[in-house]
C-alpha positions as CSV (number, residue, x, y, z in Angstrom):
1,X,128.2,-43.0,-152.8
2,X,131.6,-41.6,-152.9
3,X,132.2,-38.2,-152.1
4,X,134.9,-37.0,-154.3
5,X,133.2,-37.8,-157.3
6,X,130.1,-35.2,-156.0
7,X,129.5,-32.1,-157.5
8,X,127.9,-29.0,-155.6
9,X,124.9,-27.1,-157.4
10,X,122.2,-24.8,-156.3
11,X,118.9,-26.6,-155.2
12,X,115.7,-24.4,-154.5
13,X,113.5,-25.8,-152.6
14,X,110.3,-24.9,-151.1
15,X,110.2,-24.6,-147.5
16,X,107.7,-27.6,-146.7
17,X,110.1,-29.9,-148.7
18,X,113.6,-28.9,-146.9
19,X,111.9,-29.4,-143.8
20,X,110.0,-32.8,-144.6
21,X,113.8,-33.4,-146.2
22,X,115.4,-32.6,-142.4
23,X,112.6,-34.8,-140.9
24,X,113.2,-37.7,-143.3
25,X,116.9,-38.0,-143.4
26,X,117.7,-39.6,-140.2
27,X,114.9,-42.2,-140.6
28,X,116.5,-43.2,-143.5
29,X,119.8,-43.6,-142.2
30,X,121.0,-40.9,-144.3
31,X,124.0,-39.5,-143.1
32,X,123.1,-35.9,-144.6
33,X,120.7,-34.0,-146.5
34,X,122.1,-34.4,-149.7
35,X,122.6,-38.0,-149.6
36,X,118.4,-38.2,-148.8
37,X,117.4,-36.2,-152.0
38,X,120.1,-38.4,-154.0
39,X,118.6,-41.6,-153.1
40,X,115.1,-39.9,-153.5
41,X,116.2,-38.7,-156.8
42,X,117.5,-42.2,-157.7
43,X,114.5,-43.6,-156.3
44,X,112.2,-41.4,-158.5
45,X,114.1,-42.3,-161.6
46,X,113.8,-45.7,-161.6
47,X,110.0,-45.5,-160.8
48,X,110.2,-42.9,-164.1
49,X,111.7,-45.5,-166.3
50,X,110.0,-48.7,-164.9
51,X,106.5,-46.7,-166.0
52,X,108.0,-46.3,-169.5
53,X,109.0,-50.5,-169.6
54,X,105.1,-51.2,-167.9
55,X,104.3,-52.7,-171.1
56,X,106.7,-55.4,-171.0
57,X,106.5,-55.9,-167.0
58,X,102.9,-56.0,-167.5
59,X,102.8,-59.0,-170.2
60,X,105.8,-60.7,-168.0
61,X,103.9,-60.6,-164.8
62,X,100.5,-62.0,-166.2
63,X,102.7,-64.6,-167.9
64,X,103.8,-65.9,-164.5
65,X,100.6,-65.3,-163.0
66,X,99.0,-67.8,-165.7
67,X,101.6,-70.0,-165.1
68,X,100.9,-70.3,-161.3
69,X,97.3,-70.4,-161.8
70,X,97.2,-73.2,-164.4
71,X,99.5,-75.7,-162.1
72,X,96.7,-74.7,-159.1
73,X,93.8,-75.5,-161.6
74,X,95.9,-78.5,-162.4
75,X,96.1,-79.8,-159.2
76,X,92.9,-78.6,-157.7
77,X,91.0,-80.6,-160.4
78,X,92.7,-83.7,-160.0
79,X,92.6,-83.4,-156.2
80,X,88.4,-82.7,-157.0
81,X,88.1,-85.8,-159.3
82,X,89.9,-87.9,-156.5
83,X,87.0,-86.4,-153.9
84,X,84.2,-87.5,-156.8
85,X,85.7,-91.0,-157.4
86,X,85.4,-91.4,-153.0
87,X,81.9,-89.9,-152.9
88,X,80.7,-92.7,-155.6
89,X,82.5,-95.4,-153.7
90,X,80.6,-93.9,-150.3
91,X,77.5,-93.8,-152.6
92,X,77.5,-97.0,-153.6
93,X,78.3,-98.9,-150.4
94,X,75.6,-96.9,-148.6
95,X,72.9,-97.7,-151.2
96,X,74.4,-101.4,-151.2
97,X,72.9,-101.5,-147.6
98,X,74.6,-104.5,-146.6
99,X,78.5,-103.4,-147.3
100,X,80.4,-104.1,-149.8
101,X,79.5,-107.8,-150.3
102,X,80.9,-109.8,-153.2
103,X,82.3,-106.6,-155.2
104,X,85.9,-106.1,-154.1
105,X,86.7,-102.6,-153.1
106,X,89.5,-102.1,-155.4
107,X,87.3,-103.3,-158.7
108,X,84.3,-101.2,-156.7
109,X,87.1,-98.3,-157.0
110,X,87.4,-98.6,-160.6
111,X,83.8,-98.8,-161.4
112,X,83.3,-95.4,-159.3
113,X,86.4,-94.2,-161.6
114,X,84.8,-95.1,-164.8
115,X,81.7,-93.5,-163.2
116,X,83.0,-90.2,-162.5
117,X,84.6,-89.8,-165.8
118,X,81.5,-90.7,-167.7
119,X,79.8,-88.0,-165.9
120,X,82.6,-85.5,-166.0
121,X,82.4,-85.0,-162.1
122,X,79.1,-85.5,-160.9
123,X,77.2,-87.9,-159.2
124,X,73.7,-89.1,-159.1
125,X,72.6,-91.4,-155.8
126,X,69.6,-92.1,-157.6
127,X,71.0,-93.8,-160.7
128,X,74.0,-95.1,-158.1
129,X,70.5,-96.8,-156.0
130,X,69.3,-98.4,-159.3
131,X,72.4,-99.9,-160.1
132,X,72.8,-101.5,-156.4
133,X,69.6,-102.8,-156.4
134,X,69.5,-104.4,-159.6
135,X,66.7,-101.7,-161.4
């Protein structure tokens, strides 16, 4: 802020304000008085004119909100259908009850896969007992 470009006008002020103003300064790291109240004035303008632009800050915020939220979603369901394809596989070599036998784990794998995406996510030991148990 340069000083010879400053003008000096009368400011009334109550007396609460000039002394919360001579409390406040120095925390700042104001040098004076009058450079507080100038940054508070600047301060109070910009919160002024980003209330008139809320509108557009508003739609621009949710839009990158969404964005983050969609790419979580995205990730959390692909990590959740990864968990269901697992559990199946679990599923199936526990109701085997003798291991995995003759079914190789990685076509065992695919099965659960093709399970999973039949059932859109969910899993049913029962029907998984049938099928190892030839019913």
């Amino acid at each position: 802020m340069s000083e010879e470009n400053k003008t000096k006008f009368a400011l009334w002020l109550s007396p609460q304000v000039k002394s919360l103003v001579t409390d406040m300064y120095e925390r700042d790291n104001c040098r004076s008085r009058s450079e507080f109240i100038e940054k508070a004035i600047r301060f109070y303008a910009g919160y002024m004119s980003s209330a008139e632009s809320s509108e557009f800050l508003s739609r621009t915020l949710v839009s990158s909100i969404r964005g983050t939220l969609d790419d979580s979603e995205n990730r959390i369901s692909r990590l959740l259908f990864k968990l269901a394809v697992e559990l199946s596989l679990t599923m199936h070599i526990v109701a085997a009850g003798k291991g995995i036998g003759d079914i190789p784990l990685a076509k065992l794998r695919s099965k659960c896969v093709g399970d999973v995406r039949k059932s859109i996510g969910s899993v049913d030991m029962e029907k998984i007992d049938e099928y190892q148990n030839g019913a």
